[in-house]
N, C-alpha and C positions, 0 to 999 in steps of 0.2 A: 101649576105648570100646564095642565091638560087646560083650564081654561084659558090661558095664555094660545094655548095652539087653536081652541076653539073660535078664539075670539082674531086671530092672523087667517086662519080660512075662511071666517064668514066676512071678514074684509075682503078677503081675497076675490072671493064670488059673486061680492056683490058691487064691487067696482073695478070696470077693464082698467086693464095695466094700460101705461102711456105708451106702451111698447105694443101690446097686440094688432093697433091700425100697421104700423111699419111690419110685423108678422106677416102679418093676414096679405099684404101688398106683396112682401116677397113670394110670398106662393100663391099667390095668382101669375107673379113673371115667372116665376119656375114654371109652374103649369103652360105658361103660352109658350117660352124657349125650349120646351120639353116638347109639346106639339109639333112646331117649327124645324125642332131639328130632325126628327122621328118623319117628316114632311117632307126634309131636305133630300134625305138618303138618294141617291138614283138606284131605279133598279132596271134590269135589263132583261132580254129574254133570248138565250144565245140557242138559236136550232142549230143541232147539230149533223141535223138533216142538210142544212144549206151550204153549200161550196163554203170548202175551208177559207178561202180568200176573203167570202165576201161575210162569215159565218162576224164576224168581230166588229163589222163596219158600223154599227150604231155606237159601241162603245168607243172605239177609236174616236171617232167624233164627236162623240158626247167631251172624251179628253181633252181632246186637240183644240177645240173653243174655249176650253178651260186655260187650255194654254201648258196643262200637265204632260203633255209629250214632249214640247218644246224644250221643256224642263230636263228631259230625260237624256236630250241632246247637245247639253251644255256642259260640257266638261266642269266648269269651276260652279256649276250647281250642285252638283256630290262629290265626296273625295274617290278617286281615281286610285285604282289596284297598278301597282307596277306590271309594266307591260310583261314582265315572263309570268306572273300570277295571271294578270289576264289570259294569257293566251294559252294557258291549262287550264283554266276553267271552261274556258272556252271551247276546247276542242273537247271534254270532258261532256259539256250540254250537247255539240255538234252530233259527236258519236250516239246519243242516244235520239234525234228527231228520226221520226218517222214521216212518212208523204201527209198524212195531213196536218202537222204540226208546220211543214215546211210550207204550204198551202196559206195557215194562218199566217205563217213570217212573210207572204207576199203579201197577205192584206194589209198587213199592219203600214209595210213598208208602201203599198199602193195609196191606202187612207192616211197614215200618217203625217205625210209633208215633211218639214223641215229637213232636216239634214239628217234625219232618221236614216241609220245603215242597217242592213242583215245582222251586220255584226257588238252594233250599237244593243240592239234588242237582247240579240243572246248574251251580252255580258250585264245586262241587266236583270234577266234571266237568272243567269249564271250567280250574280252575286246578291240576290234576293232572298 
């Protein structure tokens, strides 16, 4: 029995599987879409020294080319809260902005474009 297993390992190591080249390839593409995506991330750098308005304006845009904001203004792109839920949640985020939170809700809506509302935002906000 022990030379039975003797004689299975030194097969083993002394001729590759037909299987280690197909191995050996998948983790080389793991390694490079592990790279790649680790590459992809965005990152940003939000001063919060700079006017609330304009504090967001690389990120909004960085979206908005994405076409991710547009998205957010499409009603039949997410499912939709009945309007009396909306409009408690809503007034729920309203009650707590402060002046520079409301500053950032002009950039967005300034950088944003599409049919981005004040209110679009906070209930996005709201239900996030």
């Amino acid at each position: 029995s022990s030379h039975f297993l003797a004689q299975a390992a030194a097969a083993h190591t002394a001729a590759p599987s037909e299987n280690e080249p197909v191995l050996a390839l998948m983790f080389l593409i793991s390694l490079v879409l592990f790279a790649w995506s680790a590459a992809g991330v965005p990152q940003f750098n939000v001063d919060l020294d700079v006017d609330p308005e304009e504090r967001w304006k690389e990120v909004i845009l960085y979206y908005k080319d994405m076409g991710a904001i547009e998205g957010l203004t499409l009603d039949e792109a997410h499912p939709q809260p009945a309007p009396d839920v909306a409009k408690v949640w809503t007034e729920a985020v309203q009650s707590q902005l402060d002046e520079d939170f409301e500053g950032e809700l002009r950039g967005w809506l300034k950088y944003g474009g599409f049919n981005l509302t004040r209110e679009k935002v906070i209930q996005n906000i709201a239900m996030y």
